[in-house]
N, C-alpha and C positions, 0 to 999 in steps of 0.2 A: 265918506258916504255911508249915510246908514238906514236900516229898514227895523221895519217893526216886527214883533213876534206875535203871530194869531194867539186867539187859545186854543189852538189847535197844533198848537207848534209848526205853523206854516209861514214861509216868507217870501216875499218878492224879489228875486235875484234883479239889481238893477241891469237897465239895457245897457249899459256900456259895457258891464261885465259878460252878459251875455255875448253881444257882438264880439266881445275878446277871444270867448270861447269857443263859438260859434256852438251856442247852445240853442237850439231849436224845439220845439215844443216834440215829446217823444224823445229827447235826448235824453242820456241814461246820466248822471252826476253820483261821484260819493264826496264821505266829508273826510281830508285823511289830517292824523294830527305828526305837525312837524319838529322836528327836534326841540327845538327848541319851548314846545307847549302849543302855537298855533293850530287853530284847526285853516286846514287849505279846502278848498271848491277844487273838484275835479271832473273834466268829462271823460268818462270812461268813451273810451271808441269801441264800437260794435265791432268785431272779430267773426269773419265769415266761417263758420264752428261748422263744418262739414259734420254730418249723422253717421253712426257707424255704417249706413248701407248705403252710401253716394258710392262708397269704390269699388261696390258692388253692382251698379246698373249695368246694364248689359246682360248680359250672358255667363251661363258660370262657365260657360264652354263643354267639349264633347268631354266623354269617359269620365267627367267626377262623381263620383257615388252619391249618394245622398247624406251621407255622415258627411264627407269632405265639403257639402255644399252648407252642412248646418254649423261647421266647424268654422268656415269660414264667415258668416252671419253671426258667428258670435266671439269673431276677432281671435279663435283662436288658432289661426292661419293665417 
């Protein structure tokens, strides 16, 4: 199976390949190359990347100073 290259260096990933991959429009792909010289199609899967202040919500709770509260906002606690 084969596609063509834009001048724009753009291509049409065919639908069977996509359905394989379940590549969806917004799906993130890189190109990796394999031992042996191939370049492979890959879909990267999106990794739910928590922010450094998700383990933070709530409350700092009673008696933390304010250093301890900045300390901890910037992970070094």
């Amino acid at each position: 199976m084969g596609t063509t290259v834009t001048s724009k260096g753009q291509v049409t990933i065919p639908k069977r390949v996509r359905d394989l991959l379940g590549i969806r429009p917004g799906s993130v792909i890189d190109f990796e190359r394999a031992q042996d010289g191939r370049i492979v199609l890959v879909k990267i899967e999106k990794k739910a990347s928590p922010n450094r202040f998700a383990r933070l919500r709530g409350h700092a709770g009673k008696g933390l100073s304010t250093a301890e509260i900045m300390a901890m906002t910037r992970g070094e606690r």
